[in-house]
C-alpha positions as CSV (number, residue, x, y, z in Angstrom):
1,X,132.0,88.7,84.6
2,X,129.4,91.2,84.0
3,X,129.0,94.8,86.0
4,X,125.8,95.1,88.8
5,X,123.8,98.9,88.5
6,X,125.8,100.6,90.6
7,X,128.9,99.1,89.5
8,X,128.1,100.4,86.0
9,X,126.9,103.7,87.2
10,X,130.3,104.2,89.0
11,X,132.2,102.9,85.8
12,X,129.9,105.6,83.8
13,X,131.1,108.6,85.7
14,X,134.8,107.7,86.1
15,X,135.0,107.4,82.4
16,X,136.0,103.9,82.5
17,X,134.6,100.7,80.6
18,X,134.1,98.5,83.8
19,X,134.8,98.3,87.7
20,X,135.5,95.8,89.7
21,X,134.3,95.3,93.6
22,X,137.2,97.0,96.0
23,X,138.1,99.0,93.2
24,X,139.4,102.9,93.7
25,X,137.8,105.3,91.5
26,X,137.5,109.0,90.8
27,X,134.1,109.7,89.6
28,X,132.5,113.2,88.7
29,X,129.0,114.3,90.3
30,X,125.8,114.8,89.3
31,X,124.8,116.4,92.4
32,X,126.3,117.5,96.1
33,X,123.8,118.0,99.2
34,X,124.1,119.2,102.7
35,X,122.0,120.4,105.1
36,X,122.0,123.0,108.2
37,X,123.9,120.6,110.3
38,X,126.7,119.4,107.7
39,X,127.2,122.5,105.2
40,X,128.6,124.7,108.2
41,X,131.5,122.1,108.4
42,X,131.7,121.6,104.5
43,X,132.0,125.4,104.4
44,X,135.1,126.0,107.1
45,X,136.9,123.6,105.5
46,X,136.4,124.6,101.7
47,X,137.6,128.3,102.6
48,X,140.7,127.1,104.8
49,X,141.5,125.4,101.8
50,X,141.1,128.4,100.0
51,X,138.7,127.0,97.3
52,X,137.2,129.8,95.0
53,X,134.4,129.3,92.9
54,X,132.3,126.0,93.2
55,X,132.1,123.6,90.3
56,X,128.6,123.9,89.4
57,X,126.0,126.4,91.0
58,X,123.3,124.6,89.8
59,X,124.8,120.8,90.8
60,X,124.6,122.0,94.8
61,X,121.7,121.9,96.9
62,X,121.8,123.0,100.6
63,X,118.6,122.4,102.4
64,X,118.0,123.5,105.5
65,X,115.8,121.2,107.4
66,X,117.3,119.7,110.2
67,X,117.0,122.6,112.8
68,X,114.3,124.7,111.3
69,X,112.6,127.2,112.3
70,X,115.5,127.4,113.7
71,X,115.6,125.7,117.7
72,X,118.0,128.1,119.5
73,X,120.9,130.9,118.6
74,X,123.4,128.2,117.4
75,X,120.8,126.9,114.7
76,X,119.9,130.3,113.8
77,X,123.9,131.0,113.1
78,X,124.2,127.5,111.5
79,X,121.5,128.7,108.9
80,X,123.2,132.2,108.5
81,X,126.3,130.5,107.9
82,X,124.4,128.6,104.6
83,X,122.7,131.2,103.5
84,X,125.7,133.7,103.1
85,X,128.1,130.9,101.1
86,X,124.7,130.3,99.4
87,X,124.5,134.0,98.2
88,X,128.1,134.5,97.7
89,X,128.6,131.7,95.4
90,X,125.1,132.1,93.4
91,X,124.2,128.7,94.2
92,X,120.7,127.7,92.9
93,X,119.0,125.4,95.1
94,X,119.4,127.1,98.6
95,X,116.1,125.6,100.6
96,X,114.8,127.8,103.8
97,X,112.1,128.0,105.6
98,X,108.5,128.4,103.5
99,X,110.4,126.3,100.6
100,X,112.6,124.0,102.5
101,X,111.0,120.5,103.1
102,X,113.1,117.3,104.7
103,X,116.0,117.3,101.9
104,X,115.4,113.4,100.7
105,X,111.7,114.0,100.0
106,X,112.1,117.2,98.5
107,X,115.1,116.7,95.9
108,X,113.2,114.0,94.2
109,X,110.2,116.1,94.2
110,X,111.9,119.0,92.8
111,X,113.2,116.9,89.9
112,X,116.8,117.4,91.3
113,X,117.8,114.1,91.3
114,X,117.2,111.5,88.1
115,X,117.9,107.7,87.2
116,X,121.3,107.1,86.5
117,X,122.7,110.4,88.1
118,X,125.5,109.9,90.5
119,X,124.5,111.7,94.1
120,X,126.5,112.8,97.0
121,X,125.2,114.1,100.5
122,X,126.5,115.1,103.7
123,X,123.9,113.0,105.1
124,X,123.8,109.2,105.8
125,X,120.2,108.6,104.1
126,X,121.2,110.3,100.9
127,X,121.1,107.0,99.5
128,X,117.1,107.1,99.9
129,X,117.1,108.4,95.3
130,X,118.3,104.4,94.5
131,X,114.5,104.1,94.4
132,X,114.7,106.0,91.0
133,X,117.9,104.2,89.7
134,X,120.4,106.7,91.1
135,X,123.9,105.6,92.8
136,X,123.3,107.8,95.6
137,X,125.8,107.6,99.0
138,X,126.4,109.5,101.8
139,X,129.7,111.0,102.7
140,X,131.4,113.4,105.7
141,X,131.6,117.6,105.4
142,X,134.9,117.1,104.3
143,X,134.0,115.3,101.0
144,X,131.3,118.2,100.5
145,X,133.4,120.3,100.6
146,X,136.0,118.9,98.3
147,X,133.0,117.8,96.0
148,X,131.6,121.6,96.0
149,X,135.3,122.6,94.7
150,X,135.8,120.1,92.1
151,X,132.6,117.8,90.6
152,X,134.5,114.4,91.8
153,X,134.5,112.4,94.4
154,X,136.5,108.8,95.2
155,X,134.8,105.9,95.6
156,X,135.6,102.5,96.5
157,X,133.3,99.9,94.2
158,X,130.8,98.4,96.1
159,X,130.2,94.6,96.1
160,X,126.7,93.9,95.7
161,X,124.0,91.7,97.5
162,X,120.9,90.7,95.7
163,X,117.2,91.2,97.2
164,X,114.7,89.2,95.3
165,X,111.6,90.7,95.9
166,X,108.2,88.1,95.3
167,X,104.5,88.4,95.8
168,X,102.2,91.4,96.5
169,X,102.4,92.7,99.9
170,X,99.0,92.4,102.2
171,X,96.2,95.4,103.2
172,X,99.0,97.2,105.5
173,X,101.8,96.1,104.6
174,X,104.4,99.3,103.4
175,X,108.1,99.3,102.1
176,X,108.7,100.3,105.7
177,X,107.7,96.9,106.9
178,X,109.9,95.2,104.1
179,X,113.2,96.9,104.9
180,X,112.3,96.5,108.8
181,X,111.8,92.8,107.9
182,X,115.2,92.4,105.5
183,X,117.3,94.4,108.6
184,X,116.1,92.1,110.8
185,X,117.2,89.1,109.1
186,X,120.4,90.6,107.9
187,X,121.4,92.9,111.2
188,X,122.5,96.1,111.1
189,X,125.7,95.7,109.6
190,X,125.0,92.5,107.5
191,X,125.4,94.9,104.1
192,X,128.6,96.6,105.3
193,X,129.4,98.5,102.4
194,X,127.4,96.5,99.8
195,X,124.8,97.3,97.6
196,X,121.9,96.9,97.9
197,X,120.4,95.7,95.1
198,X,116.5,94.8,94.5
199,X,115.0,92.8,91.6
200,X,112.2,90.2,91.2
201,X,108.5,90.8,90.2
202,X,107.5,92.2,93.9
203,X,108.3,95.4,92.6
204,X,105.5,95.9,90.5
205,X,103.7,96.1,93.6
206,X,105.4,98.6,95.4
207,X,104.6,102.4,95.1
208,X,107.5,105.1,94.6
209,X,107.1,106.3,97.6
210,X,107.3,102.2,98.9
211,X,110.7,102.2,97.1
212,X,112.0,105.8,98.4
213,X,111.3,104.2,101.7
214,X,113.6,101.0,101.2
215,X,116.1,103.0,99.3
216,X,116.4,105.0,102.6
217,X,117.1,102.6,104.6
218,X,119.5,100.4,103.3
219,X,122.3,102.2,105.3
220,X,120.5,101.1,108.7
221,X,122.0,97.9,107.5
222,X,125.5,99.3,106.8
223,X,124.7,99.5,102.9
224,X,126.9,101.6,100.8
225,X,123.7,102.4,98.8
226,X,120.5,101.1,98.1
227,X,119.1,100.5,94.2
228,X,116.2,99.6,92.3
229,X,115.5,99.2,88.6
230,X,114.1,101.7,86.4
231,X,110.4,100.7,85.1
232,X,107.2,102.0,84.1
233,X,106.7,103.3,87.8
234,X,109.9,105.5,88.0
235,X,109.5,106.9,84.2
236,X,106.1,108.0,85.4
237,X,107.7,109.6,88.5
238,X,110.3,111.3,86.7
239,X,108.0,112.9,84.1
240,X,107.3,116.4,84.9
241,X,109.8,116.8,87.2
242,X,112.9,116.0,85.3
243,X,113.2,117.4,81.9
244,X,116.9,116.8,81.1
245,X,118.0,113.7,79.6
246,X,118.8,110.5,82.0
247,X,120.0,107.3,81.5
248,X,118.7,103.6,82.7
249,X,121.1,101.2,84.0
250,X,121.0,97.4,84.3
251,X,122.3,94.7,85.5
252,X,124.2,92.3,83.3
253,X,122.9,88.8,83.6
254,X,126.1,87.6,84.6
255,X,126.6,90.3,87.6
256,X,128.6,89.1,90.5
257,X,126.6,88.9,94.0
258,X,128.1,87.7,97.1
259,X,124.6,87.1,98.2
260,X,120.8,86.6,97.1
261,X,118.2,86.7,99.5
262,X,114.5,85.7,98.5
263,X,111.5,88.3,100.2
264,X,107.9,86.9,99.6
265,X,105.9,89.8,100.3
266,X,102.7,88.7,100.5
267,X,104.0,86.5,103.7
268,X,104.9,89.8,105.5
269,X,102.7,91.3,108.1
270,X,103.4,95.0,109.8
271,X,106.9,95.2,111.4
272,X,108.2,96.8,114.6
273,X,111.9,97.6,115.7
274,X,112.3,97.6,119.2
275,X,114.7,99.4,121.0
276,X,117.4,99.9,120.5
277,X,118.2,98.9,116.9
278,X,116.8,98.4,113.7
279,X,118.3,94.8,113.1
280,X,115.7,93.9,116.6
281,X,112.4,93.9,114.2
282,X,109.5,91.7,114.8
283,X,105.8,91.4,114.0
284,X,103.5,93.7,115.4
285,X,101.8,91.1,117.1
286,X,104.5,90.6,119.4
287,X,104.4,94.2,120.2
288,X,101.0,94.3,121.2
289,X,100.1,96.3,124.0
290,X,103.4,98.0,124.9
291,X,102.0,101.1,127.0
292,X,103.3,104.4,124.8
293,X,103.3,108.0,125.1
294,X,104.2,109.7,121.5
295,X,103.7,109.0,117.8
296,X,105.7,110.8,115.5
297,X,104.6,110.2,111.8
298,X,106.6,112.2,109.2
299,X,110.6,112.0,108.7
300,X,112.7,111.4,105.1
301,X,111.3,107.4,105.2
302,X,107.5,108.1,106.0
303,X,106.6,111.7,106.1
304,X,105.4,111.1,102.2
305,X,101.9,111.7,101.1
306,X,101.2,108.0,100.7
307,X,102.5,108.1,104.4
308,X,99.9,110.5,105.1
309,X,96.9,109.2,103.7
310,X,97.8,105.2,105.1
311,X,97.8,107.6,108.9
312,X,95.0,109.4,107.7
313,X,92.7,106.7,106.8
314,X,93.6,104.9,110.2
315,X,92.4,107.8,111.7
316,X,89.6,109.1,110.3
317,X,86.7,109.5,113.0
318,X,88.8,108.2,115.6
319,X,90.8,110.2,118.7
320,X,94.3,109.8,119.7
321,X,94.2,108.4,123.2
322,X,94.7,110.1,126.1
323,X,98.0,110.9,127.5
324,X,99.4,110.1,124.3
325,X,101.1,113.0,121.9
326,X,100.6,112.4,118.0
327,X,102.7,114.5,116.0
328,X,102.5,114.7,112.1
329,X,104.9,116.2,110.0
330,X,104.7,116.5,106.3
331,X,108.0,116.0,104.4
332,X,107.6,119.0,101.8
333,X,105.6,122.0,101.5
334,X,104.0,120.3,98.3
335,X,103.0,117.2,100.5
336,X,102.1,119.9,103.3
337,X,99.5,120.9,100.4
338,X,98.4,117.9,99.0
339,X,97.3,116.6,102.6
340,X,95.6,119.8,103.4
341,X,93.3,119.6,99.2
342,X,92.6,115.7,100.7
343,X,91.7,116.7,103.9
344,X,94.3,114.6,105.7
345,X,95.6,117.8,108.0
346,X,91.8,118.2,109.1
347,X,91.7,114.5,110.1
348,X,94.5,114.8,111.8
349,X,93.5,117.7,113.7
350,X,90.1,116.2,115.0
351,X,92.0,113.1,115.7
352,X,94.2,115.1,118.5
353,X,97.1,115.3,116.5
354,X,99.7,118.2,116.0
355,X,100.6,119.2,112.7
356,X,104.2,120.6,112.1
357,X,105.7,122.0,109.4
358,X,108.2,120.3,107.6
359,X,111.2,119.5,109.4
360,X,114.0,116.5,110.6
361,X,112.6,117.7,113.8
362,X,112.4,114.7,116.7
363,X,114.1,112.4,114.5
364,X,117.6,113.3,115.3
365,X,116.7,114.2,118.8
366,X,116.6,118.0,117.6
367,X,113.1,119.4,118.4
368,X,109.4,119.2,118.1
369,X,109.0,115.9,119.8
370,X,111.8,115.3,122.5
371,X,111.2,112.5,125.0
372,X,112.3,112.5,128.8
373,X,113.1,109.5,130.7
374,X,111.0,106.4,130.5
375,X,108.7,107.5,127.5
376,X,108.2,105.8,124.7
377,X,107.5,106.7,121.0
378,X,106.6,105.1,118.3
379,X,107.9,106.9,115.3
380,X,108.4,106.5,111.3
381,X,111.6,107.8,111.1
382,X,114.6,105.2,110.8
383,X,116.5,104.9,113.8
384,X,116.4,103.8,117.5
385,X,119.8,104.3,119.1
386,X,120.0,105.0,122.7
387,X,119.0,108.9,123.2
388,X,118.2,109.1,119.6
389,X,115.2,111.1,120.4
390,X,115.9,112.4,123.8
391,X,116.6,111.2,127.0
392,X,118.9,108.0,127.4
393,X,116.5,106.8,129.0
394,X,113.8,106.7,126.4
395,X,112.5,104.2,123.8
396,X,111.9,104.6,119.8
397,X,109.6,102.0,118.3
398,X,109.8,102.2,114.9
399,X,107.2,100.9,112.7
400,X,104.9,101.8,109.5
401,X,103.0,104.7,109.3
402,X,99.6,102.7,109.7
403,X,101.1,101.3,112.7
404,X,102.0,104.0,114.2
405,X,98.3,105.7,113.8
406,X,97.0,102.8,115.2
407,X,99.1,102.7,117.8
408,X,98.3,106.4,118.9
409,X,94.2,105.4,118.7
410,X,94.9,102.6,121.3
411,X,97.9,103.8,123.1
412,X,99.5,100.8,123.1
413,X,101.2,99.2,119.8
414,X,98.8,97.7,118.0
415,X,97.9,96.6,114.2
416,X,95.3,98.9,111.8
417,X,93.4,95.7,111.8
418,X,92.6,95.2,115.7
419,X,90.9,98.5,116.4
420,X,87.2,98.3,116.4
């Protein structure tokens, strides 16, 4: 029986021939991340274990992103606490404010992460760089820190479900709206530590940033990790960025998968997830005319200049209605650019909109964008849970970034294509 992509990867890095699923291995790194909320932890527990110096200064990135500009004093000490271990053990890649952006945009960006590498985050949508062929998992503090210390990491091998992906998707249509539309048919735990897996010639069709978008997601349905193959798209990507030598993986013909699941993508239309799950997705249309009173476009799934310009086009010479807050925040400093030289950041501005700089922000319920009881957002970040972005009380609507603009111009969920 023949090995899937991850399987291989896994198999690569543990310096073994194969793997099989439900396997144990021991597997070195290719990179560790944290961010302001997880590296403080990571860092306790390295120096009670009285860990010296780390593995690799250059295979560590810290980003801090989550909290910043920093909210209050405990953020603020959070980010000291990173930036002293930073400093003390010369690691390269510390990001802070004025360089930072949200870590799962800005590692690919920054060439940090490549296909075939083997990545591990303290941070549950590290697997967001499958999009470029990567195994790429989250894992806890404790693992970073153990990971900081020694380049390896165990692993149990992941079974693997297959996505066949058909058809080109529709004016509108995004990656966001194809993962909303898969974790609604499989439910939120309907990949429980699988992988994710997409093939078929739908790919073609989707953008990078479509991919980093489904990649990121796959652990809303419980997914170990989530990978695509490498083609023409993610060489493209890569060049420029990544100047060390990287390896493609693929699947063997004869891969084992428990599952395949068939997407047409061209029969998708704009997807919502009501509260308060991402498994409760439906079509926009049946979401029409829920009352609303935020947007929030941005976050590690849609804050992406593609992001940007489908929210930007949506509303250019229109106004966000009144009594409803639009928020927009670019991923990166780079993106943060690029929308400003197209002239997104102006739109967005006459439209009503705030414009933020990078950060996790409202996502996590942190800060620029908390609800109180009874509102209702609709955001493009990747969660719902109750009080994920405020108040118990409170609903998150997630949906595509077109949506979402569309949705601020009406005040009400709507489709791009129903405004006049």
């Amino acid at each position: 029986m023949g090995m899937t992509m991850s399987q291989k990867i896994l198999a690569d890095k543990a310096g073994l021939e194969r793997v099989s699923p439900g396997e144990l291995v021991y597997a070195g790194v290719d990179l560790v991340l944290g961010n302001d909320i997880t590296t403080p932890v990571a860092i306790r527990e390295y120096e009670n274990a009285g860990c010296g110096e780390v593995f690799d200064r250059d295979k560590i990135a810290i980003v801090l992103d989550h909290f910043t500009p920093n909210k209050d004093i405990k953020a603020a000490e959070l980010c000291v606490s990173c930036r002293d271990f930073a400093s003390a053990k010369g690691i390269t890649h510390l990001y802070d404010v004025g360089s930072m952006g949200i870590e799962h945009a800005l590692l690919p960006e920054q060439g940090l992460v490549a296909a075939g590498e083997l990545v591990v985050g303290a941070d549950s949508h590290t697997c967001t760089y499958g999009a470029l062929g990567a195994f790429s998992t989250g894992f806890g503090s404790t693992d970073m820190a153990a990971a900081m210390a020694t380049g390896k990491c165990w692993f149990k091998v992941p079974a693997a479900l297959r996505f066949e992906l058909t058809g080109a998707p529709k004016k509108w249509v995004s990656g966001k709206d194809v993962i909303l539309h898969i974790i609604g048919r499989i439910g939120v735990d309907g990949a429980l530590y699988r992988s994710m897996e997409f093939t078929g010639d739908g790919i073609q069709h989707l953008s990078m940033d479509d991919r980093f978008t489904i990649a990121n997601m796959a652990i809303e349905a419980g997914a170990k990790n989530g990978i695509f193959p490498v083609d023409g798209r993610t060489r493209a990507y890569l060049k420029g960025r990544v100047s060390r030598p990287y390896k493609e993986y693929q699947a063997d013909p004869d891969a084992a998968y428990e599952k395949t699941y068939t997407i047409d993508l061209s029969a998708l239309e704009p997807t919502v997830a009501f509260p308060h799950l991402p498994e409760n997705a439906h079509p926009v249309s049946e979401a029409q005319g829920i009352r609303i009173d935020q947007v929030i476009i941005g976050s590690c799934t849609n804050g992406r200049i593609s992001d940007l310009a489908a929210a930007a086009e949506v509303l250019h010479g229109r106004h966000v209605a009144k009594g409803v807050r639009a928020i927009v925040i670019p991923a990166t400093q780079q993106i943060y650019l690029e929308a400003m030289k197209a002239g997104y950041l102006e739109t967005f501005i006459q439209a009503g909109c705030a414009v933020s700089t990078p950060t996790c922000g409202p996502c996590l319920g942190g800060h620029m964008g908390i609800m109180a009881a009874g509102e209702r957002t609709v955001a493009t970040t990747n969660r719902n849970f109750v009080g994920r972005m405020g108040h118990v009380q409170s609903e998150v609507y997630l949906a595509s970034p077109a949506v979402a603009a569309a949705s601020a111009v009406r005040g009400s969920i709507c489709a791009p294509d129903t405004l006049e």
